[in-house]
C-alpha positions as CSV (number, residue, x, y, z in Angstrom):
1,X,-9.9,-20.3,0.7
2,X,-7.7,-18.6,3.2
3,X,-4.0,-18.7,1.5
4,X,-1.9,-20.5,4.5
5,X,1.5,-19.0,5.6
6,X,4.5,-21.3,6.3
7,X,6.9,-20.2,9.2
8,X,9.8,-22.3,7.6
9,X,10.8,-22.6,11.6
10,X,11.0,-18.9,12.2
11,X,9.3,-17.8,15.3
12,X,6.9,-15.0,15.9
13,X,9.9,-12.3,16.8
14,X,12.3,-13.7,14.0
15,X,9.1,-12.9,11.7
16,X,9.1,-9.4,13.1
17,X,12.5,-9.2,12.4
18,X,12.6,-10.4,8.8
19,X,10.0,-8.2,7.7
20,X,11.5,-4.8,10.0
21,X,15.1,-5.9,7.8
22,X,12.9,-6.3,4.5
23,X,11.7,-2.8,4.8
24,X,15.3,-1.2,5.2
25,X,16.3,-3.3,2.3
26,X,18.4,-5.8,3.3
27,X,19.5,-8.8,1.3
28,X,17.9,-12.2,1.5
29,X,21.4,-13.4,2.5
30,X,22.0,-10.3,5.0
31,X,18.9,-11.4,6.9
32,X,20.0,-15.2,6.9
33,X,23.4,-14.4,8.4
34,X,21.6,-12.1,10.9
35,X,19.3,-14.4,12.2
36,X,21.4,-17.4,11.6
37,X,19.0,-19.1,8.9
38,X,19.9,-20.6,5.5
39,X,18.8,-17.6,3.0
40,X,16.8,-19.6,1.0
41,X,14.4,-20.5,3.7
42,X,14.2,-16.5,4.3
43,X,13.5,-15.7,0.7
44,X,10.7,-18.6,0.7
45,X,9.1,-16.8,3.8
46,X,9.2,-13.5,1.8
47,X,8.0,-14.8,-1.8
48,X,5.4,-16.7,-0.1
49,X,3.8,-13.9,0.7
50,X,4.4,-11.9,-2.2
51,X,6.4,-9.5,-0.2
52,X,2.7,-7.8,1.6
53,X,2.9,-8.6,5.2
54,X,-0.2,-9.9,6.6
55,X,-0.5,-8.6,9.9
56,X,-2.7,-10.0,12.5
57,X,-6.6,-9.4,12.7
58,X,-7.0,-6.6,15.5
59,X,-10.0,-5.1,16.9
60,X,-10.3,-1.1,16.6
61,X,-11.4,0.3,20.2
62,X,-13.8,2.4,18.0
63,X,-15.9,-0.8,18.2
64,X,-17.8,-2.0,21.1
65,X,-16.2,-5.0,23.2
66,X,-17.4,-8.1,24.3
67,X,-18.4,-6.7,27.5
68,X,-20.3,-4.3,26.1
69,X,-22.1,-6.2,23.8
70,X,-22.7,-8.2,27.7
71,X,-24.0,-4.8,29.0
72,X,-26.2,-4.7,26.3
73,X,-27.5,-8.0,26.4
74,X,-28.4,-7.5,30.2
75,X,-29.7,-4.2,29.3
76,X,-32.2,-5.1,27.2
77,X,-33.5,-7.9,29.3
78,X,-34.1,-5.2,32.3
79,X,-36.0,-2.8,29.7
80,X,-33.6,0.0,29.0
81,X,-33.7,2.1,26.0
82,X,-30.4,2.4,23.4
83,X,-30.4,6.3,24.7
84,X,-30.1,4.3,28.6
85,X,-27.7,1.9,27.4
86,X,-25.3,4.0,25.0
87,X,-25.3,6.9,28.1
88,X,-23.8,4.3,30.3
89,X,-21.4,2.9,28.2
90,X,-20.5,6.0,27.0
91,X,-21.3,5.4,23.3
92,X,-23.7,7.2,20.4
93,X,-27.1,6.1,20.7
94,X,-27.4,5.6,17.4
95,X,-24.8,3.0,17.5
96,X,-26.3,0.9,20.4
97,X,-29.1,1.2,17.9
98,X,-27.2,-0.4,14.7
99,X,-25.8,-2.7,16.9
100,X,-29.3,-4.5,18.5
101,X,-30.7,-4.2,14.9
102,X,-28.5,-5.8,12.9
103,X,-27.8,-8.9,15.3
104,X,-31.8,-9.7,15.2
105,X,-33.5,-7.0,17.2
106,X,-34.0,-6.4,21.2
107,X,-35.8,-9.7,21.2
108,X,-33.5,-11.6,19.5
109,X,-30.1,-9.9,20.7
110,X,-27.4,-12.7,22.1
111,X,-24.0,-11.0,23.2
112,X,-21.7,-14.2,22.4
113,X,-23.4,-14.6,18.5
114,X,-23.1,-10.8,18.0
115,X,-19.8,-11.1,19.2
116,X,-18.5,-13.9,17.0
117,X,-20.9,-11.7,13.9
118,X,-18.2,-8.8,14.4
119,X,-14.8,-10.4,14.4
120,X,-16.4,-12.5,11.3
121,X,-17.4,-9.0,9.3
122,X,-14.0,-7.7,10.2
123,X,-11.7,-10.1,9.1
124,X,-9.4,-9.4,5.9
125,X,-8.7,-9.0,3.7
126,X,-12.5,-8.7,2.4
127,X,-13.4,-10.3,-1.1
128,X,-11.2,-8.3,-3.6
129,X,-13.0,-6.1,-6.1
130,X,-11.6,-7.7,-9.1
131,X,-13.3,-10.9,-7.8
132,X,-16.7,-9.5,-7.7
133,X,-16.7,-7.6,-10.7
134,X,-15.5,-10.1,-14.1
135,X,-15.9,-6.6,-16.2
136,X,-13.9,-4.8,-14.2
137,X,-11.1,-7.6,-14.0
138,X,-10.9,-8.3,-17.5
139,X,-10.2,-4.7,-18.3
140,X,-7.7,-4.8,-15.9
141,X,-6.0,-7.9,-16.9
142,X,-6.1,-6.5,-20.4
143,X,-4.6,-2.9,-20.0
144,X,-1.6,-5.0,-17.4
145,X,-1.2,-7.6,-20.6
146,X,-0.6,-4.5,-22.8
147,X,2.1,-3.2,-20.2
148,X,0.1,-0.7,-18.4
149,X,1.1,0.6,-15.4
150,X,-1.6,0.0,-12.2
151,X,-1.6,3.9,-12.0
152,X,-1.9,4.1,-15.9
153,X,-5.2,1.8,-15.6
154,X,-6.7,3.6,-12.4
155,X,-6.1,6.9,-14.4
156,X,-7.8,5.5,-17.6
157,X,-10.7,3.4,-15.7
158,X,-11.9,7.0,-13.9
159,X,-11.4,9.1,-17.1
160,X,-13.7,6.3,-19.0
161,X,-16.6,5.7,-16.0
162,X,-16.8,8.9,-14.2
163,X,-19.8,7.9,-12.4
164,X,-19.8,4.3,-12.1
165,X,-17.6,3.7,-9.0
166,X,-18.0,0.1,-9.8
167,X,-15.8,0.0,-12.8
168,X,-13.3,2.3,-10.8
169,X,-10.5,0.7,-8.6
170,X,-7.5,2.5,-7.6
171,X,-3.7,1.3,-8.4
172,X,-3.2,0.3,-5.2
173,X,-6.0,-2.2,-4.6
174,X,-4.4,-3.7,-8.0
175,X,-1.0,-3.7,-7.2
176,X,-2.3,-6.0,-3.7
177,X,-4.8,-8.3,-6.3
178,X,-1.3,-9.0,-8.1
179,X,1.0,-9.6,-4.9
180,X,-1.1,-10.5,-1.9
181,X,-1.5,-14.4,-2.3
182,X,-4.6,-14.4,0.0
183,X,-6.5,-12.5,-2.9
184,X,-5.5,-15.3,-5.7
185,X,-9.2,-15.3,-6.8
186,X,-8.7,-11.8,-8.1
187,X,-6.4,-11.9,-11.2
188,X,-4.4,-13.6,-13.0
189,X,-0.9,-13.2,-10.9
190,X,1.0,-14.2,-14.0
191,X,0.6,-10.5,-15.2
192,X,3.4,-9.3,-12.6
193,X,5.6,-10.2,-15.5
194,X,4.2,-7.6,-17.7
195,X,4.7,-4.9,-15.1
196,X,8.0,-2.6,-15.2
197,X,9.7,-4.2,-12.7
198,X,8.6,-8.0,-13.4
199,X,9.4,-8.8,-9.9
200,X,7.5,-11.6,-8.6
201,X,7.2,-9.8,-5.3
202,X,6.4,-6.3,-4.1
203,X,9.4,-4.5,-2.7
204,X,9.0,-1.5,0.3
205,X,9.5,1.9,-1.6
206,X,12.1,2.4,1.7
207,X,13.9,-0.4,-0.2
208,X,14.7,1.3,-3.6
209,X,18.4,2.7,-2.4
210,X,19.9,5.5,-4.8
211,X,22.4,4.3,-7.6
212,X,24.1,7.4,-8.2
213,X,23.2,7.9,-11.6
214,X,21.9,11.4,-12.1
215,X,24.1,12.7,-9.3
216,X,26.4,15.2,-9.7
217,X,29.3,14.0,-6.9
218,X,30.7,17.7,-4.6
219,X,27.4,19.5,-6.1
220,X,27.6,23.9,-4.9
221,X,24.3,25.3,-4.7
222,X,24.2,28.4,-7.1
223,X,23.6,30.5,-4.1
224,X,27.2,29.9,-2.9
225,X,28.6,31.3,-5.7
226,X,31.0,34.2,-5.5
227,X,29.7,37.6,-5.8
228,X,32.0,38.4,-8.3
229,X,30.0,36.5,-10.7
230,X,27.6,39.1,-10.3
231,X,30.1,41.6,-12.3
232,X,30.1,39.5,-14.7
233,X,33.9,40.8,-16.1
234,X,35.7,37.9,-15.7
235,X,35.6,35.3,-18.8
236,X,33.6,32.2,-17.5
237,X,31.3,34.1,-15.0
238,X,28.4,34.1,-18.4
239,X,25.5,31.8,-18.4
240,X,26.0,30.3,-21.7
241,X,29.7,29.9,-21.4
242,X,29.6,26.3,-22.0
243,X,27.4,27.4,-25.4
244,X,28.0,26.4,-29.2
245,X,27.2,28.2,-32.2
246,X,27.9,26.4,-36.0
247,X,25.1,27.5,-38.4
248,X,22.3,29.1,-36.3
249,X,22.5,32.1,-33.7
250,X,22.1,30.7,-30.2
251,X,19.7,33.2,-28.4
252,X,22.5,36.2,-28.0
253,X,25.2,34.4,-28.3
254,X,26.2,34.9,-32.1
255,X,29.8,35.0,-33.7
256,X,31.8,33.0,-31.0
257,X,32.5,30.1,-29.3
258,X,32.1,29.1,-25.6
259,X,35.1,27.1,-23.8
């Protein structure tokens, strides 16, 4: 069953705007002064859904439309050929072809049910991996108990079944079984907790501002270094300056002691 999403009285544009804010980072209590909403009610929209938008159901203009599935329809009833109908529509023949074949053959062919088949085979998200394949989930579930990483498991799952794509499933496909409520069915979503982070929720890479640690503040590139350095006759202008020696030789630098 189709996990339901709860607006919490946010309209279609303040939705838009919650999740463009959530992918710069920005606090839950940031986006409630912003858009004049108590934070908790943003931070229930966000958790709700795990922190993995689910964006609208769209149709690709790779696939044919309802008017052509129309022009088809009529097509067929006046004795054209796929090769007639896909020349006039401007389409492959071989996918006029598909297209009569799979919705019950050019004397069964209805444009409306064809149609409605489509949009049906192209909603998502489709029936998650994990849920088909019990094996392959309770690996999964086991290496994640053990505080594996999702890339760790992909890794491991294509060393140990090179040529069973079954039991193969790539990190991110695990990473959306754990965090995308519409795929509950898929794994136990408790097993965020044994992840690195333990969030409950997925966070946009974007998101992950720098701390500072491991920054060295007014860094010079070594290339804008003087070129008396080169000369190398000035004390402090050596490599291993900085270099100690007690009770074993330091490659060179034997019998004294760097400031």
């Amino acid at each position: 069953m189709e996990e339901q999403v709860r607006d919490y009285g946010f309209s279609a544009a303040q939705q838009d705007e919650i999740w463009g804010r959530w992918r710069e980072g920005q606090s839950f209590s940031l986006m409630g002064r912003a858009l004049g909403a108590p934070m908790h009610h943003v931070r229930r929209f966000l958790y709700q859904s795990g922190g993995v938008r689910q964006a609208p159901q769209q149709r690709s203009r790779r696939h044919l439309t309802g008017s052509e599935r129309e022009e088809i329809s009529r097509g067929i009833a006046a004795g054209e050929s796929a090769r007639q109908l896909a020349r006039r529509l401007g389409r492959s023949p071989s996918t006029v072809s598909r297209e009569i074949a799979r919705n019950g053959g050019r004397g069964r062919y209805r444009a409306a049910s064809a149609d409605a088949a489509a949009y049906e085979r192209g909603r998502r998200p489709k029936s998650a991996k994990l849920a088909q394949r019990p094996v392959l989930r309770a690996l999964v579930e086991a290496k994640l108990a053990l505080c594996w990483s999702p890339e760790q498991i992909a890794g491991w799952l294509r060393r140990q079944f090179p040529t069973d794509a079954s039991m193969q499933i790539s990190h991110e496909a695990i990473y959306l079984s754990l965090y995308d409520p519409r795929r509950r069915q898929a794994i136990d979503r408790s097993l965020t907790q044994r992840l690195r982070s333990a969030r409950p929720m997925r966070r946009p890479k974007i998101a992950r501002r720098p701390t500072g640690r491991g920054i060295i503040r007014g860094m010079v590139s070594i290339t804008a270094r003087p070129a008396e350095v080169e000369d190398r006759k000035i004390p402090g202008h050596w490599e291993g300056d900085r270099a100690t020696r007690s009770c074993t030789k330091v490659s060179g630098l034997t019998g004294w002691r760097g400031g």
